[in-house]
N, CA, C and O atoms as a Maestro MAE file, in Angstrom:
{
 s_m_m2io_version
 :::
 2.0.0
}

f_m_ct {
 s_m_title
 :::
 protein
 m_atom[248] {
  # First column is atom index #
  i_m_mmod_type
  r_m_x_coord
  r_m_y_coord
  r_m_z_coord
  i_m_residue_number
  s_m_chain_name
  s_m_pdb_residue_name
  s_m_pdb_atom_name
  i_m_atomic_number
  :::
  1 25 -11.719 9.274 -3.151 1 A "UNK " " N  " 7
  2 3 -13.028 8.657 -3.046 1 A "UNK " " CA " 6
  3 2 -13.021 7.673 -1.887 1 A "UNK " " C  " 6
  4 15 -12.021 7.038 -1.551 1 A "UNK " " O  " 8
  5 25 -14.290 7.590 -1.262 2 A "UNK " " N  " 7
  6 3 -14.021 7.034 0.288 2 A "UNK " " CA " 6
  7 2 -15.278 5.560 -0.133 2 A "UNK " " C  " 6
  8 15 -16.243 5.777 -0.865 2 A "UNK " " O  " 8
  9 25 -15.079 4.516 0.322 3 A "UNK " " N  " 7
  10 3 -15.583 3.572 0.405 3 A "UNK " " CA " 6
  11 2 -17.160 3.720 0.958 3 A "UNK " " C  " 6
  12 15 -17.369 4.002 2.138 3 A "UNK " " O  " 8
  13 25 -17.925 3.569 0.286 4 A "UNK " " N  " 7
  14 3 -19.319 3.005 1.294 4 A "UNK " " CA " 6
  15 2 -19.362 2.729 2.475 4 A "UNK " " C  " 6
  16 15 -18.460 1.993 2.876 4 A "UNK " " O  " 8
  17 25 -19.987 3.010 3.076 5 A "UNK " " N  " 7
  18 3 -20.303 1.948 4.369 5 A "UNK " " CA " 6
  19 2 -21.371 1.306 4.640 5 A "UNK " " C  " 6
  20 15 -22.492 1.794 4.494 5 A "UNK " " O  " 8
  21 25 -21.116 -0.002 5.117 6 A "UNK " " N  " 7
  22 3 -22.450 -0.710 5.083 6 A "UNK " " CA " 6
  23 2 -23.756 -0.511 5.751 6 A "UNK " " C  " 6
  24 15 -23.702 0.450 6.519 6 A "UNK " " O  " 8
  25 25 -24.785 -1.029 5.724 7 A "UNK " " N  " 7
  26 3 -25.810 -0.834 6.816 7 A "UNK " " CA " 6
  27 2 -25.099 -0.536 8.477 7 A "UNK " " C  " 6
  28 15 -24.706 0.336 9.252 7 A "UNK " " O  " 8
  29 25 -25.219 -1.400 8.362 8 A "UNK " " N  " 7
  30 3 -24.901 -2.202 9.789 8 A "UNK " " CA " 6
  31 2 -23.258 -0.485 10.903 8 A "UNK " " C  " 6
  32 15 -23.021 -0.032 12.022 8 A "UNK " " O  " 8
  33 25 -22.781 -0.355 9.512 9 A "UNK " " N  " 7
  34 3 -21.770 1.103 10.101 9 A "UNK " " CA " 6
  35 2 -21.700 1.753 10.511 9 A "UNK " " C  " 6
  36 15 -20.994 2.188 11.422 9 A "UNK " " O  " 8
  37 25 -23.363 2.405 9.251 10 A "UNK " " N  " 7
  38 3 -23.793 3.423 9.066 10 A "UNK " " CA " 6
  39 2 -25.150 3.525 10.828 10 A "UNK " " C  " 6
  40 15 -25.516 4.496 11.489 10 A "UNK " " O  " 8
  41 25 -25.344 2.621 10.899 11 A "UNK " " N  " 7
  42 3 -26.069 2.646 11.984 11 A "UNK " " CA " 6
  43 2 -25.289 2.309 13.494 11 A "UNK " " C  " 6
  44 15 -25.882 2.236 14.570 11 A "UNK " " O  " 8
  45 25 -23.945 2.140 13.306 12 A "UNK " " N  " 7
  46 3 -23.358 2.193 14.619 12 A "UNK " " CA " 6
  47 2 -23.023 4.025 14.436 12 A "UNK " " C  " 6
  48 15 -23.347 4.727 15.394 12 A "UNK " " O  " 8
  49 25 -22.617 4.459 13.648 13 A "UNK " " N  " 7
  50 3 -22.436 5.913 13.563 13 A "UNK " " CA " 6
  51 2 -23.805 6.835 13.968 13 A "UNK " " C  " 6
  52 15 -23.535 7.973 14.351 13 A "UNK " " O  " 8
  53 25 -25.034 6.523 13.933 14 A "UNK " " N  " 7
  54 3 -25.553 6.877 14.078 14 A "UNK " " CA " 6
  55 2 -25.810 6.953 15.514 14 A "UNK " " C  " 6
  56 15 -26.007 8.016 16.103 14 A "UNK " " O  " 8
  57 25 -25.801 5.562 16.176 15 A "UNK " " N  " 7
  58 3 -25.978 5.114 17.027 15 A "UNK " " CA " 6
  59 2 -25.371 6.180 18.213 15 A "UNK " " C  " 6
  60 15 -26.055 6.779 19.043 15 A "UNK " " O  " 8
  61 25 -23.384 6.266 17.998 16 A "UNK " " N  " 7
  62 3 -22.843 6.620 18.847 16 A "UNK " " CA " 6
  63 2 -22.652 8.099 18.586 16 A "UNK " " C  " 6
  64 15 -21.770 8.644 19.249 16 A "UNK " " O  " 8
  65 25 -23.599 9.116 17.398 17 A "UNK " " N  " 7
  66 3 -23.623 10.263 17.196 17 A "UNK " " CA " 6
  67 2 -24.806 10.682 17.881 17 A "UNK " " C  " 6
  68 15 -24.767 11.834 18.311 17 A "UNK " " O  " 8
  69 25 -25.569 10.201 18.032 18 A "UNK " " N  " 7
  70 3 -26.842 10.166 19.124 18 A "UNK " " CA " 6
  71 2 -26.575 9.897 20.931 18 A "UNK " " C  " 6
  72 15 -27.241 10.286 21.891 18 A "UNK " " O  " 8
  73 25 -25.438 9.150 20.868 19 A "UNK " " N  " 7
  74 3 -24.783 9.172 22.328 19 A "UNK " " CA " 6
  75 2 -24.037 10.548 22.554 19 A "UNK " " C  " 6
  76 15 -24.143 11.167 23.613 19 A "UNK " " O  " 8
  77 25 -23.266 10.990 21.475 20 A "UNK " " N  " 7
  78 3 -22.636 12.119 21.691 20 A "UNK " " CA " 6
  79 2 -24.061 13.214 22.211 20 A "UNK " " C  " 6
  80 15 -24.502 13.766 23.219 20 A "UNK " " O  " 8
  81 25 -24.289 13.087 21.090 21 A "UNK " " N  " 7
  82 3 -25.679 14.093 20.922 21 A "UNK " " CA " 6
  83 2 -26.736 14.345 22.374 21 A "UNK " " C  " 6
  84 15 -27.214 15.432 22.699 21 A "UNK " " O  " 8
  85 25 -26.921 13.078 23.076 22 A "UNK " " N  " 7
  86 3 -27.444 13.441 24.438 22 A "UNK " " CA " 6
  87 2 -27.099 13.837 25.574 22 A "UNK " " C  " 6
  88 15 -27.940 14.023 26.455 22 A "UNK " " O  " 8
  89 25 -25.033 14.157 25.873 23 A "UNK " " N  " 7
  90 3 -24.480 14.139 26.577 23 A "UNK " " CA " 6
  91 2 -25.317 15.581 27.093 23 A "UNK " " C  " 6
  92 15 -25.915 16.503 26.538 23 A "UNK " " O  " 8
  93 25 -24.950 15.151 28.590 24 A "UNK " " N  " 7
  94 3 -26.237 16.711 29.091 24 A "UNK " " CA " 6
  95 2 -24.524 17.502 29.922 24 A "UNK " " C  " 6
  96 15 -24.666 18.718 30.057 24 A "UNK " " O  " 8
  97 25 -23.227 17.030 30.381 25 A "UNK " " N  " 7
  98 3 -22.553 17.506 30.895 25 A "UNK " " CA " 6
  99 2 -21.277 16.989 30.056 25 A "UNK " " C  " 6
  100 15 -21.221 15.981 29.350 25 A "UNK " " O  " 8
  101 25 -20.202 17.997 30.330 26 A "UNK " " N  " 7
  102 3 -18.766 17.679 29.953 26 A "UNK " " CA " 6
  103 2 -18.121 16.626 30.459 26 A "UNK " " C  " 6
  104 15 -17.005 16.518 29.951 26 A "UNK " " O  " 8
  105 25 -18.363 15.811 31.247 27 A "UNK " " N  " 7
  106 3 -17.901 14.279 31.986 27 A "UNK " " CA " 6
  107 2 -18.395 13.342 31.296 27 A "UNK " " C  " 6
  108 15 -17.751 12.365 30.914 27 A "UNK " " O  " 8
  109 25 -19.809 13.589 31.028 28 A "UNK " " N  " 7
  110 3 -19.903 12.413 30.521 28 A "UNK " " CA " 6
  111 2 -19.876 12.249 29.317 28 A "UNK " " C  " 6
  112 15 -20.215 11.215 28.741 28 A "UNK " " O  " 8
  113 25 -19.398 13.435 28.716 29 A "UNK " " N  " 7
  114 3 -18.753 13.230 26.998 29 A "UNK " " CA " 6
  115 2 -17.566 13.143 26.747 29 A "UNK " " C  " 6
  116 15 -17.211 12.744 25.638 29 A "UNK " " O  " 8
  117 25 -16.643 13.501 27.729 30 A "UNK " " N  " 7
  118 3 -15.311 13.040 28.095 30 A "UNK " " CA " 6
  119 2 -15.235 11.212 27.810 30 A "UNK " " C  " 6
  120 15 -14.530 10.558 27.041 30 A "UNK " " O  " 8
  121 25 -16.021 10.903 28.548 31 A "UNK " " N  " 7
  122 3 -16.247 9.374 28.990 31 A "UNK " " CA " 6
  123 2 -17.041 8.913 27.923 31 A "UNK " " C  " 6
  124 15 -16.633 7.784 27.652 31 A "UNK " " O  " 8
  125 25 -17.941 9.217 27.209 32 A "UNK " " N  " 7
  126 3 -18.260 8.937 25.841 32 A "UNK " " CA " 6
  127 2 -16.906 8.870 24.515 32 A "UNK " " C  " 6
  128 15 -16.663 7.936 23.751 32 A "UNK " " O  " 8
  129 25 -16.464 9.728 24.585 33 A "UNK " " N  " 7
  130 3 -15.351 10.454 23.592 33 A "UNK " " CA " 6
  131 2 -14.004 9.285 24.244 33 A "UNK " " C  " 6
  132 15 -13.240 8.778 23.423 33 A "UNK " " O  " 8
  133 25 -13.883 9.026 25.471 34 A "UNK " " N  " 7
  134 3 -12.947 8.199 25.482 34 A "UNK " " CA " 6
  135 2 -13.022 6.503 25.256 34 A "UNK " " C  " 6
  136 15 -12.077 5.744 25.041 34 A "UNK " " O  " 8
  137 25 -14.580 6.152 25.390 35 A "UNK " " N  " 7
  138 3 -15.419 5.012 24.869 35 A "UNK " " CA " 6
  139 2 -15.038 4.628 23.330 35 A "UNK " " C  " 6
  140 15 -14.717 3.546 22.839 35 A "UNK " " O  " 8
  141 25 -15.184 5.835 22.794 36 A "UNK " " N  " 7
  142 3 -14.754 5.531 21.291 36 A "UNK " " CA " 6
  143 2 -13.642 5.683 20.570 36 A "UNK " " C  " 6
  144 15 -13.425 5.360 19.402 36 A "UNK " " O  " 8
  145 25 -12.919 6.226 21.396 37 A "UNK " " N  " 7
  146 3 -10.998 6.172 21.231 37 A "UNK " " CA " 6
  147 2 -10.838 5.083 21.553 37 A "UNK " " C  " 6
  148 15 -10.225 4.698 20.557 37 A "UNK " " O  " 8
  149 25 -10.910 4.135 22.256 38 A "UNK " " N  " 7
  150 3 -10.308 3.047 22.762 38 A "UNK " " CA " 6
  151 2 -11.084 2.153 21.562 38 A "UNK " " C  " 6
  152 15 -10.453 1.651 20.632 38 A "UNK " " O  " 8
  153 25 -12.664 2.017 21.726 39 A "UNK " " N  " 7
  154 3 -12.728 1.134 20.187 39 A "UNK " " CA " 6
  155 2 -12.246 1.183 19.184 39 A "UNK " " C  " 6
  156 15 -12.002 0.087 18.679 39 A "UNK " " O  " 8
  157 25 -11.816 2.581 18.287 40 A "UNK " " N  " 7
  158 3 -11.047 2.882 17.311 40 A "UNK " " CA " 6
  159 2 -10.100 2.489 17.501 40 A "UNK " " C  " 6
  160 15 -9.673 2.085 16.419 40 A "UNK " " O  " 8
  161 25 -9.176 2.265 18.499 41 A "UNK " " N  " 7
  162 3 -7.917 1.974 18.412 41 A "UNK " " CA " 6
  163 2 -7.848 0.577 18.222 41 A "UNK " " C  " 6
  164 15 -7.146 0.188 17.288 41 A "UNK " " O  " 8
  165 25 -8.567 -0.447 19.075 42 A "UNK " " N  " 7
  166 3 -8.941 -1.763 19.250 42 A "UNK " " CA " 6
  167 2 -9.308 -2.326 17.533 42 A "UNK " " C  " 6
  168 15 -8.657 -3.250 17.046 42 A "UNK " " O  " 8
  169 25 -10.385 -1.647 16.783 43 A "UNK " " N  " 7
  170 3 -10.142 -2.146 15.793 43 A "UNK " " CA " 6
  171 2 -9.016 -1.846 14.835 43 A "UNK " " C  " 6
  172 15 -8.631 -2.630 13.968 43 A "UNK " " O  " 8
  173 25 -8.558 -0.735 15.046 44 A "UNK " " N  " 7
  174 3 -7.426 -0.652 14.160 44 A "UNK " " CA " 6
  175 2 -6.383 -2.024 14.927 44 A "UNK " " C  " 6
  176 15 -5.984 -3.041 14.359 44 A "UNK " " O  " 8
  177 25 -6.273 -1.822 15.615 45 A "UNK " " N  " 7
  178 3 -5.025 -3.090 16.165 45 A "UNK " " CA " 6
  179 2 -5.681 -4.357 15.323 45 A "UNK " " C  " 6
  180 15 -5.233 -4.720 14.236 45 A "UNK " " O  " 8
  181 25 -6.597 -4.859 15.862 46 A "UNK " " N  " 7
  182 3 -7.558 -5.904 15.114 46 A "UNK " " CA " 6
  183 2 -6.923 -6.493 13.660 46 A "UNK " " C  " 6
  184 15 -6.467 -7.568 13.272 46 A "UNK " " O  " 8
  185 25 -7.234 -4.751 12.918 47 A "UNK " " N  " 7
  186 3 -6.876 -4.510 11.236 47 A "UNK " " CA " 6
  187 2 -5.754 -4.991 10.826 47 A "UNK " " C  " 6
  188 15 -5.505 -5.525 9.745 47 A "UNK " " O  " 8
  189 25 -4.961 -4.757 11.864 48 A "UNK " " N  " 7
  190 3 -3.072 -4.477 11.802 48 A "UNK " " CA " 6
  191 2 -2.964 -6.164 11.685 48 A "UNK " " C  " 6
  192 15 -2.808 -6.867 10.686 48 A "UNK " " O  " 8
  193 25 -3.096 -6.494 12.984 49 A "UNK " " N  " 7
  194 3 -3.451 -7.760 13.396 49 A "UNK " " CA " 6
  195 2 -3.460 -9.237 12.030 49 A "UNK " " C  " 6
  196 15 -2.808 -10.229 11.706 49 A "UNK " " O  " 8
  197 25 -4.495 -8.581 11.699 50 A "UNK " " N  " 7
  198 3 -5.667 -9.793 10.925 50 A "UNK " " CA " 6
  199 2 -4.610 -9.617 9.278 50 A "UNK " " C  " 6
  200 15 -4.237 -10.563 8.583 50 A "UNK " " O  " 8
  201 25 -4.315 -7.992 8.995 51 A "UNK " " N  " 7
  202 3 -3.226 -8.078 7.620 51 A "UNK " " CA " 6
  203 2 -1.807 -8.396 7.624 51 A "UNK " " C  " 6
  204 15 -0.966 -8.215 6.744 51 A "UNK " " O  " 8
  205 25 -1.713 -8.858 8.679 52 A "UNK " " N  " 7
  206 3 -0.383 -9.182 9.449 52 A "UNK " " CA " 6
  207 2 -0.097 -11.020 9.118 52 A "UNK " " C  " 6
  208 15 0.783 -11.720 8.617 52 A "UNK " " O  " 8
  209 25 -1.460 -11.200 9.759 53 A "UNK " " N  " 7
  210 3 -1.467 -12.575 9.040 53 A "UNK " " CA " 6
  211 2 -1.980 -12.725 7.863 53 A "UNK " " C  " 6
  212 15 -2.246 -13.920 7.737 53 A "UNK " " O  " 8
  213 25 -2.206 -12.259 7.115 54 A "UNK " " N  " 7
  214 3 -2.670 -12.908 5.461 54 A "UNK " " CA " 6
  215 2 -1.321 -12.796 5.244 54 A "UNK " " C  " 6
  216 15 -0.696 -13.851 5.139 54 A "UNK " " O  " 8
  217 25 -0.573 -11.479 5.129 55 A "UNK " " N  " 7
  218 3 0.968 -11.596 4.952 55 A "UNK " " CA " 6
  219 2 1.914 -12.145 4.817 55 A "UNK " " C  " 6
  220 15 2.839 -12.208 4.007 55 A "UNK " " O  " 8
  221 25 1.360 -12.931 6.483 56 A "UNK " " N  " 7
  222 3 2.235 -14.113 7.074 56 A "UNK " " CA " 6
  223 2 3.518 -13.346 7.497 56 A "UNK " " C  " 6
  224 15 4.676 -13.476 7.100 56 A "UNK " " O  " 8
  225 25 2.937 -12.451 8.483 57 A "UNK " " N  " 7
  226 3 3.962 -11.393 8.637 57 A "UNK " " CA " 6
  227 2 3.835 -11.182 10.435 57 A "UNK " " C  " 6
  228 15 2.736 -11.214 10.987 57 A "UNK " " O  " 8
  229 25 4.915 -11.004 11.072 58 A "UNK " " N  " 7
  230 3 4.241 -10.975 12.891 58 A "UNK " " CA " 6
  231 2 4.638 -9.441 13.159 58 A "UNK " " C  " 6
  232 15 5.613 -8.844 12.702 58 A "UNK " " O  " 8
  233 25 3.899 -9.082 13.790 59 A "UNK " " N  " 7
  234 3 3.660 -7.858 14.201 59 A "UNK " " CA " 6
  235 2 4.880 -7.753 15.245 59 A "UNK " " C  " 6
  236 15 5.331 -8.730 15.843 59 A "UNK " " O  " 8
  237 25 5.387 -6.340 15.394 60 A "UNK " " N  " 7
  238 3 6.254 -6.512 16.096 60 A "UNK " " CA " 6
  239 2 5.369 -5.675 17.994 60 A "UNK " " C  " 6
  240 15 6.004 -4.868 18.672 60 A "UNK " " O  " 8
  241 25 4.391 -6.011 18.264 61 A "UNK " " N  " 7
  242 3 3.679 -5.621 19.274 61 A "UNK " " CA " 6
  243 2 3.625 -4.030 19.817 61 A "UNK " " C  " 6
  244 15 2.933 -3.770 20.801 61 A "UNK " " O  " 8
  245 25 4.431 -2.917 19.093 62 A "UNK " " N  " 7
  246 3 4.200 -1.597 19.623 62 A "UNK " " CA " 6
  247 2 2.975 -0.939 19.601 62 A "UNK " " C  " 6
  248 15 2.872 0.190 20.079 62 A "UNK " " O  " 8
  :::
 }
 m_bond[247] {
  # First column is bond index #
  i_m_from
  i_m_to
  i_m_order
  :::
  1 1 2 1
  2 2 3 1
  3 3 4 2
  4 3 5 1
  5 5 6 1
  6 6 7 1
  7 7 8 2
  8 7 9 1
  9 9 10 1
  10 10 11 1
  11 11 12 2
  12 11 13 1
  13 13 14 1
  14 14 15 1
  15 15 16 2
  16 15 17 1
  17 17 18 1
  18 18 19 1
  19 19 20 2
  20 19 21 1
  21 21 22 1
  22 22 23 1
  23 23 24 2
  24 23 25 1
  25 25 26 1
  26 26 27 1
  27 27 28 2
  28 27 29 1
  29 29 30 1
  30 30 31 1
  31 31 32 2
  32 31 33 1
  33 33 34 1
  34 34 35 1
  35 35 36 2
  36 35 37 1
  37 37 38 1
  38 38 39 1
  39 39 40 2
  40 39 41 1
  41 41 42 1
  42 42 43 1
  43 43 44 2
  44 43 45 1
  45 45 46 1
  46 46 47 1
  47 47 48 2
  48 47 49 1
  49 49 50 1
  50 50 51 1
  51 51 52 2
  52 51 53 1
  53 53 54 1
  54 54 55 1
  55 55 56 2
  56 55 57 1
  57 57 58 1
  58 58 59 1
  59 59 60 2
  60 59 61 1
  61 61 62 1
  62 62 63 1
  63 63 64 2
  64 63 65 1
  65 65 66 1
  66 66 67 1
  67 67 68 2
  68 67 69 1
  69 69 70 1
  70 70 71 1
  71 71 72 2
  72 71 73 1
  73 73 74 1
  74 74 75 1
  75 75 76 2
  76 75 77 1
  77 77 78 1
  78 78 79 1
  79 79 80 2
  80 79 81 1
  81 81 82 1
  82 82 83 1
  83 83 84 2
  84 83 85 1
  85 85 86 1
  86 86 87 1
  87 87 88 2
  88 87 89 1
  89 89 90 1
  90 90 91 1
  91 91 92 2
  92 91 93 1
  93 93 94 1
  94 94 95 1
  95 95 96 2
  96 95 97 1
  97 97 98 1
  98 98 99 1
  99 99 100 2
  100 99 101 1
  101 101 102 1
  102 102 103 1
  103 103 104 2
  104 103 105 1
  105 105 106 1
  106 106 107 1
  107 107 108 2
  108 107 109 1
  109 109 110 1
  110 110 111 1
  111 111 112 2
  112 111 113 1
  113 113 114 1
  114 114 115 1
  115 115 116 2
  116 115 117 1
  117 117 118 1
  118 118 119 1
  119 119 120 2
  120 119 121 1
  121 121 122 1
  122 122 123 1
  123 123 124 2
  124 123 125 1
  125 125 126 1
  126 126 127 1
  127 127 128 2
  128 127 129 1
  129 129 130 1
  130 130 131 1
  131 131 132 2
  132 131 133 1
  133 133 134 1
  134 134 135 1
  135 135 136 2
  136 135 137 1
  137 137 138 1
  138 138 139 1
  139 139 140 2
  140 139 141 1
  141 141 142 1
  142 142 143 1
  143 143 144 2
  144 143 145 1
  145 145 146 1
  146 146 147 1
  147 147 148 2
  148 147 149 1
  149 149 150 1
  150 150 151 1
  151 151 152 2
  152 151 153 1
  153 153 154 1
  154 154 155 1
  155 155 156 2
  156 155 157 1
  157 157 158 1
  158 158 159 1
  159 159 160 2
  160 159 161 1
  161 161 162 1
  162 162 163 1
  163 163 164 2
  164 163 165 1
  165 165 166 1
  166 166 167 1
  167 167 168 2
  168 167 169 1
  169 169 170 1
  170 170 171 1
  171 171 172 2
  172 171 173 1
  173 173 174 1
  174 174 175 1
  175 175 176 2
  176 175 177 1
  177 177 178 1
  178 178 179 1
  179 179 180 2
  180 179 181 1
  181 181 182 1
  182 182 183 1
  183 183 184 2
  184 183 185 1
  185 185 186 1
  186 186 187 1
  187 187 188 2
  188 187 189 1
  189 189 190 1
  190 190 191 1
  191 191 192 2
  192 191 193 1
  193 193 194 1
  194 194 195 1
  195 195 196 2
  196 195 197 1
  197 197 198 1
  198 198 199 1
  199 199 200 2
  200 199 201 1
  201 201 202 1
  202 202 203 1
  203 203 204 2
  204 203 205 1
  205 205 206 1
  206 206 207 1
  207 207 208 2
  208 207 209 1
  209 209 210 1
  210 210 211 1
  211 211 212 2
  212 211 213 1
  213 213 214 1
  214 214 215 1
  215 215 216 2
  216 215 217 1
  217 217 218 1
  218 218 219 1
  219 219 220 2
  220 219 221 1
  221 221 222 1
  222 222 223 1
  223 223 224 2
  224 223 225 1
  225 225 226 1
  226 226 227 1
  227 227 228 2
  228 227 229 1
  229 229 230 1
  230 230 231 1
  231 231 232 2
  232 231 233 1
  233 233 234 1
  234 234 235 1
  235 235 236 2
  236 235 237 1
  237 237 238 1
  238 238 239 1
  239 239 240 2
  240 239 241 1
  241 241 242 1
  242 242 243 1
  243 243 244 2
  244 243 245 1
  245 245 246 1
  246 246 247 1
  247 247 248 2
  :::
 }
}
């Protein structure tokens, strides 16, 4: 079972499924598609990050 997502999620998904959705050439969905790899990754680091310290635990930076 997968968690809800909030308003606010659910409308960035929308948001950047509608960016996908207008790409008119393969470059610039390349460059879309790599827009949102790098945020995904950024918040996952973030995630890592932020449970790292409640822990009280240091990340070892890889």
């Amino acid at each position: 079972m997968s968690p809800s997502l909030s308003l606010g999620r659910q409308f960035a998904i929308e948001a950047h499924s509608r960016a996908i959705d207008s790409c008119a050439d393969l470059e610039e969905l390349r460059q879309v598609a790599k827009s949102l790899l790098h945020a995904w990754q950024l918040q996952a680091s973030f995630s890592e990050d932020y449970a790292a310290q409640l822990m009280g635990l240091q990340r070892s930076g890889f």
